[in-house]
N, C-alpha and C positions, 0 to 999 in steps of 0.2 A: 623222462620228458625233457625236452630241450628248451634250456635255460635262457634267454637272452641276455648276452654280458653286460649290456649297462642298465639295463635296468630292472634287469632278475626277476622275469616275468615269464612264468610258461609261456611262450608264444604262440604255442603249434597248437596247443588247448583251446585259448583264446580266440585263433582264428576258427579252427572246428564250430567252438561256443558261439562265435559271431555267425557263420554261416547258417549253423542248425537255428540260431534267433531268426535271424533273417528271411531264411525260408519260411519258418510259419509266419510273419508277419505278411510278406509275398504272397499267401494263402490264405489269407486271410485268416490265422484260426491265432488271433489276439487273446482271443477267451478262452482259448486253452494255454495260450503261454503266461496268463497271467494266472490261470489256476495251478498251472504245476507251480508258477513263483511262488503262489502262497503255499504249498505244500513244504515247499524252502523252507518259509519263514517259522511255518506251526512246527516244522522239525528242531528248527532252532529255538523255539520256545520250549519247546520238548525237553531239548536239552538244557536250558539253565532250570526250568524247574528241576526237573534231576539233581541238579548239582546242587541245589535250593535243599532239595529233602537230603542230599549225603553230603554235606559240607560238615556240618556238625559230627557226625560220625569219622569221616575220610579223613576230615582235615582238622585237628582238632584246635590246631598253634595256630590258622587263619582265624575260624572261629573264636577263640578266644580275643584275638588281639583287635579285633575288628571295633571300632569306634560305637558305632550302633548294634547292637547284640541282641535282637529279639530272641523272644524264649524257642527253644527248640521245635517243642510242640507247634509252634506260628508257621514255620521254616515247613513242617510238616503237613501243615495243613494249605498251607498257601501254594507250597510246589506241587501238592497233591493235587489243588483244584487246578493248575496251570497246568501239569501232566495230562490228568482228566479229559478238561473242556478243548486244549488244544488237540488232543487226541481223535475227539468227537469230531469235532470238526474237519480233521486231516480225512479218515476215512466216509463219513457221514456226506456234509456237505461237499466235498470235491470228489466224489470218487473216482466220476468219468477223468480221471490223471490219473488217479493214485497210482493203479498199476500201471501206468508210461513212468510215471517218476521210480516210482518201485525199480521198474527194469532197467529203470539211466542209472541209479545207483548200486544195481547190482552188476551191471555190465563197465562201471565207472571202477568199481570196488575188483573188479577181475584184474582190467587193467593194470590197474595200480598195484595189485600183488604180484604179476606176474612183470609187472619191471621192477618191483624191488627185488623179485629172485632172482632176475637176471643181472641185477646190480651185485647184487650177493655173492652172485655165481663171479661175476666178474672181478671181485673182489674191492667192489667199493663201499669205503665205512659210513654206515650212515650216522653213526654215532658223531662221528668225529665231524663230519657235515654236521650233524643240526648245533653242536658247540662251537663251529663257526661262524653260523647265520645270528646265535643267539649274541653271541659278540661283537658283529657287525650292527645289531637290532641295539645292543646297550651304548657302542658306541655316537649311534644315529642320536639317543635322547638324550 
């Protein structure tokens, strides 16, 4: 993806992003782009419960050091019901997306593996890229 140099922003994504917004708003199908959003959001829920129930396990030195430590069992049961219920709701209540978001993610997920083989192929380190950005990111705070 192409990067814009001052302010290192996919741009080409972006405008894509804007455009495919913009047409359903043009079509009026508001109510569909706000239900794929929240499909966004309950996946991203998804995800920290996840990390809720394996952080104790995964990660055992954040766990520990962490200020407020509820007991594991909590961890388990609390990311359980946020996996759970956010779950129900991604497929139950929004369906009529699911599978349009489904296919943007799998066809997003294609994408992005086949320019990183092509980056590969090319021979660009991504390694050595993400310890750059992360340096520039430590820099920045």
């Amino acid at each position: 993806a192409a990067v814009y140099p001052k302010w290192r922003t996919p741009h080409v994504s972006l405008i894509i992003s804007g455009i495919v917004c913009t047409s359903l708003v043009w079509t009026k199908s508001a109510y569909f782009l706000m239900n794929t959003g929240l499909i966004g959001i309950f996946i991203i829920y998804i995800m920290q419960g996840t990390a809720l129930v394996c952080m104790p396990t995964l990660n055992q030195e954040l766990y520990e050091s962490a200020k407020f430590k509820p007991p594991v069992w909590a961890l388990y049961i609390f990311g359980g019901i946020t996996i759970i219920s956010m779950g129900f709701f991604m497929t139950q209540i929004i369906a009529d997306v699911f599978l349009w978001t489904l296919g943007g993610i799998t066809i997003g997920t294609l994408v992005y593996l086949a320019g990183k083989a092509k980056g590969e192929k090319e021979g660009f380190n991504y390694e050595a890229r993400m310890s750059k950005d992360f340096q520039l990111l430590d820099q920045e705070t």
